[in-house]
BAFI-999190 format. One record per residue (C-alpha): residue number from 1; residue in one letter; z, y negated, x negated. Coordinates in steps of 0.25 Angstrom, whole numbers. Layout:
N
{pos->NUM	code->A	Z->Z	Y->Y	X->X} $
...
This chain:
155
{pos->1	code->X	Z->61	Y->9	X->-23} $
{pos->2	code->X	Z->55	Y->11	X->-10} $
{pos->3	code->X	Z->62	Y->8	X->2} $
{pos->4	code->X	Z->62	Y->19	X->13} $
{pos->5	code->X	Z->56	Y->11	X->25} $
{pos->6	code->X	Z->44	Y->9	X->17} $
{pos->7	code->X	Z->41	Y->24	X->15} $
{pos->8	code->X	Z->41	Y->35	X->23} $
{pos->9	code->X	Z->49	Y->47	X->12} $
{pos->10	code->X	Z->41	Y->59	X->8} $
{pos->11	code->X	Z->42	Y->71	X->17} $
{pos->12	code->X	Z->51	Y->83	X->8} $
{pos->13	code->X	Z->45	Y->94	X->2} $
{pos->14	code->X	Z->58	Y->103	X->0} $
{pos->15	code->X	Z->66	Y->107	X->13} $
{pos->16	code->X	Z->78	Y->108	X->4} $
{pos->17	code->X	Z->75	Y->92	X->0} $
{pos->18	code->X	Z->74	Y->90	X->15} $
{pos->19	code->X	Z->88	Y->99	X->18} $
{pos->20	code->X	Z->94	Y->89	X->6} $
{pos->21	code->X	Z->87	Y->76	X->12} $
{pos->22	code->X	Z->94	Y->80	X->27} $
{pos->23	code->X	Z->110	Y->85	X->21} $
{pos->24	code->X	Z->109	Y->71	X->14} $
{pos->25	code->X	Z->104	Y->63	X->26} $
{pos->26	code->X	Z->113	Y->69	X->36} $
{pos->27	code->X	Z->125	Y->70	X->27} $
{pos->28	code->X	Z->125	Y->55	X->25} $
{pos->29	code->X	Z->122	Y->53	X->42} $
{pos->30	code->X	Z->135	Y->62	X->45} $
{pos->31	code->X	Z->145	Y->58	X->33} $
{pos->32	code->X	Z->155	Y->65	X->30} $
{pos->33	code->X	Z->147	Y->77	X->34} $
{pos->34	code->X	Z->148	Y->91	X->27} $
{pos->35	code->X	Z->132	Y->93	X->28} $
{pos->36	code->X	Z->127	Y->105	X->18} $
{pos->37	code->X	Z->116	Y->112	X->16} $
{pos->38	code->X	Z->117	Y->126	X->23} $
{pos->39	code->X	Z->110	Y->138	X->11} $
{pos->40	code->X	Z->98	Y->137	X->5} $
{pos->41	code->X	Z->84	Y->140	X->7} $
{pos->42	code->X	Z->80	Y->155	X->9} $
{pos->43	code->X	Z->94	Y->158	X->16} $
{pos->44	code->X	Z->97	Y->160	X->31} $
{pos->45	code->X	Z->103	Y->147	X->33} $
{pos->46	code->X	Z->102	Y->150	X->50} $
{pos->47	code->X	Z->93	Y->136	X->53} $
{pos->48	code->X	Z->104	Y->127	X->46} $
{pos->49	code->X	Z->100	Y->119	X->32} $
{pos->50	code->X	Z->111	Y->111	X->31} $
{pos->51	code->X	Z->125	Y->112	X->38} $
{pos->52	code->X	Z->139	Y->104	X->40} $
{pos->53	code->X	Z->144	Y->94	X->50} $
{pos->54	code->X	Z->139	Y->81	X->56} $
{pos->55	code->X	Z->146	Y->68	X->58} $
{pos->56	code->X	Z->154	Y->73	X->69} $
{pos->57	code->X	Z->159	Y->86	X->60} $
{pos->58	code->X	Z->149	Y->93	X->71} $
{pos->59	code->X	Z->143	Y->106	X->64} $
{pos->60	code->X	Z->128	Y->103	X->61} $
{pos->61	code->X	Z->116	Y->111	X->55} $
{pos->62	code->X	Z->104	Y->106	X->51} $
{pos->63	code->X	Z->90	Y->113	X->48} $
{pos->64	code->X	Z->80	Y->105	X->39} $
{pos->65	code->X	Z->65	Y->105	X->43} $
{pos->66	code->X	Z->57	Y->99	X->33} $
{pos->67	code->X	Z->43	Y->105	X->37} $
{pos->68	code->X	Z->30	Y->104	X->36} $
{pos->69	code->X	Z->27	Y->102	X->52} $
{pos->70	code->X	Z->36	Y->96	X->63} $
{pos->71	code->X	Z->47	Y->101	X->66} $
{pos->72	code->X	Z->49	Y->107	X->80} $
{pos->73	code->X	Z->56	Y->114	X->93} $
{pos->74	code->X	Z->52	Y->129	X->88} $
{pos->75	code->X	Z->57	Y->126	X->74} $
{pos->76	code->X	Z->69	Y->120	X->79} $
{pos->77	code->X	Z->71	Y->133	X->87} $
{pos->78	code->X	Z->70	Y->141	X->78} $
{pos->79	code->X	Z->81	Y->134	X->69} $
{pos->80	code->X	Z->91	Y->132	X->80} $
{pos->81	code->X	Z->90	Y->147	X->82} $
{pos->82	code->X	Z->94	Y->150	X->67} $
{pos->83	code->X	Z->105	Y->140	X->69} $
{pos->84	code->X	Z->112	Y->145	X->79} $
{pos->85	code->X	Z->116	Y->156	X->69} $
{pos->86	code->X	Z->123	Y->144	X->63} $
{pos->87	code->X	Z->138	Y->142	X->65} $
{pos->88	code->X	Z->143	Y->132	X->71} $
{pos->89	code->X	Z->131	Y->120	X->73} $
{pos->90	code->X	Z->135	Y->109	X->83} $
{pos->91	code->X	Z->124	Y->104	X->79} $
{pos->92	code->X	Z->109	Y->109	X->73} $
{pos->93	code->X	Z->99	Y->99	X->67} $
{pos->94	code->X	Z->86	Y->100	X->61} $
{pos->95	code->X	Z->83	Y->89	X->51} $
{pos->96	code->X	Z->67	Y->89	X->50} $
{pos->97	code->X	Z->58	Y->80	X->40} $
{pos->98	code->X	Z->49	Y->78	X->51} $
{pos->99	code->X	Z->47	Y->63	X->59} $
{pos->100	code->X	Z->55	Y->60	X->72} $
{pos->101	code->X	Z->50	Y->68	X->84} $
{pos->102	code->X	Z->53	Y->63	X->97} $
{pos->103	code->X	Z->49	Y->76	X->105} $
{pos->104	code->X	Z->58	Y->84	X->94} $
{pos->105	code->X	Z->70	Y->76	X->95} $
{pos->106	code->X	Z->68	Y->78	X->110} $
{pos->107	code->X	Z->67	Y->92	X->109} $
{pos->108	code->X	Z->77	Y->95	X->100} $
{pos->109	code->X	Z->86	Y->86	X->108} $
{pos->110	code->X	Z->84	Y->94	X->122} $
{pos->111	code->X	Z->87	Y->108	X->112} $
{pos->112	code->X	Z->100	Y->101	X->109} $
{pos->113	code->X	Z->103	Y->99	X->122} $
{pos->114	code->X	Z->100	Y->113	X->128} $
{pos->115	code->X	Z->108	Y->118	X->115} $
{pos->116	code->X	Z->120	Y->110	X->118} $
{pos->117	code->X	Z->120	Y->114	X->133} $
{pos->118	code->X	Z->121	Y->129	X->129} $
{pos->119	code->X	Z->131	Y->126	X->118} $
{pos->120	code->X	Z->123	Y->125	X->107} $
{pos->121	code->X	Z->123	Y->116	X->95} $
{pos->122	code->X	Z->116	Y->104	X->98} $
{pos->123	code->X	Z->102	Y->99	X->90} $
{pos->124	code->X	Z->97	Y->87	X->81} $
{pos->125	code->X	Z->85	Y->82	X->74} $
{pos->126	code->X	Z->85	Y->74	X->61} $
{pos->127	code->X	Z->70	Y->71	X->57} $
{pos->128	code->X	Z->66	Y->64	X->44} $
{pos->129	code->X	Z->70	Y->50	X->48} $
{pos->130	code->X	Z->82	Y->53	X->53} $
{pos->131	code->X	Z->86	Y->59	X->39} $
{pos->132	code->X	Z->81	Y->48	X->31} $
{pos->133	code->X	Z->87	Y->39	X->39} $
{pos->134	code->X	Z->101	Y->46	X->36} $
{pos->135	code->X	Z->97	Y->49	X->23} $
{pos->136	code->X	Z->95	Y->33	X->19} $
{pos->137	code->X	Z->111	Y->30	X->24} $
{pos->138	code->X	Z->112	Y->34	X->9} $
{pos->139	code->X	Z->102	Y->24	X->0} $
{pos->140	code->X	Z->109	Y->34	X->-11} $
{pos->141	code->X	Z->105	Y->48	X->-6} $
{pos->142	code->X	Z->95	Y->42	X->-2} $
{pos->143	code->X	Z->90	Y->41	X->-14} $
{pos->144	code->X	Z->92	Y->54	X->-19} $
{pos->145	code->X	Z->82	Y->58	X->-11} $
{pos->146	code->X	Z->71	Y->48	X->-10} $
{pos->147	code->X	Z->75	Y->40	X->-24} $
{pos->148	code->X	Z->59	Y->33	X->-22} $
{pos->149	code->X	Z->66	Y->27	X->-9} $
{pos->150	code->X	Z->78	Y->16	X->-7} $
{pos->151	code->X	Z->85	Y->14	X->4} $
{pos->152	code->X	Z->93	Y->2	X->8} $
{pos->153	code->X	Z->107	Y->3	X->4} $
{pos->154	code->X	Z->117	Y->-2	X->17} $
{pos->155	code->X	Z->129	Y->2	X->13} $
């Protein structure tokens, strides 16, 4: 087997392999969690792919973008204003496939801060690395996902 530093892992074809890639990952960052997957593709699902509470029991949604092109301000617009529709988020998250962005992190950031102020839910970012990252706390799910790649097992 390969080991994950030497590679970079292969960009997904399937949103619904990148929604399953992000409940995984982010269920084994906040355990104990009640992450699931909020319908199905085709239904009014109001900007929110996966729902449930964090680490903290806070309310979260998540919105999956594994796109073709960047992610970015006008598309995350666009999603905030369908999950506002949403009841109860204390928190709104977009997990994208995409690379770290600096000037996006920034920006949703300062939206998240104008948000808060006006008693809104508050905004998050996971790109890619961050949800590998997550993802390889598990060698074992892990695995199930990538089973061409080993992580190092530290528990």
């Amino acid at each position: 087997m390969n080991s994950l530093r030497q590679f970079a892992l292969p960009k997904l074809k399937h949103s619904d392999d990148f929604e399953d890639i992000v409940l995984a990952s982010l269920s084994l960052k906040w355990p104990g969690s009640n992450l699931q997957k909020h319908g199905r593709s085709g239904q009014k699902q109001r900007g929110v792919d996966i729902y449930g509470s964090d680490d903290l029991e806070r309310p979260v949604g998540i919105q999956c973008k594994n796109l073709d092109t960047p992610l970015d301000k006008t598309t995350i617009l666009k999603e905030i204003e369908k999950a506002e529709e949403f009841p109860n988020l204390n928190t709104y998250y977009m997990a994208t496939a995409d690379s770290r962005d600096a000037k996006l992190q920034l920006e949703v950031r300062a939206l998240s801060k104008e948000r808060v102020a006006a008693g809104k839910f508050a905004l998050g970012i996971f790109f890619w690395v961050d949800i590998m990252e997550y993802l390889t706390l598990s060698p074992q799910i892990f695995g199930q996902f990538f089973p061409e790649y080993s992580v190092p097992d530290h528990s």
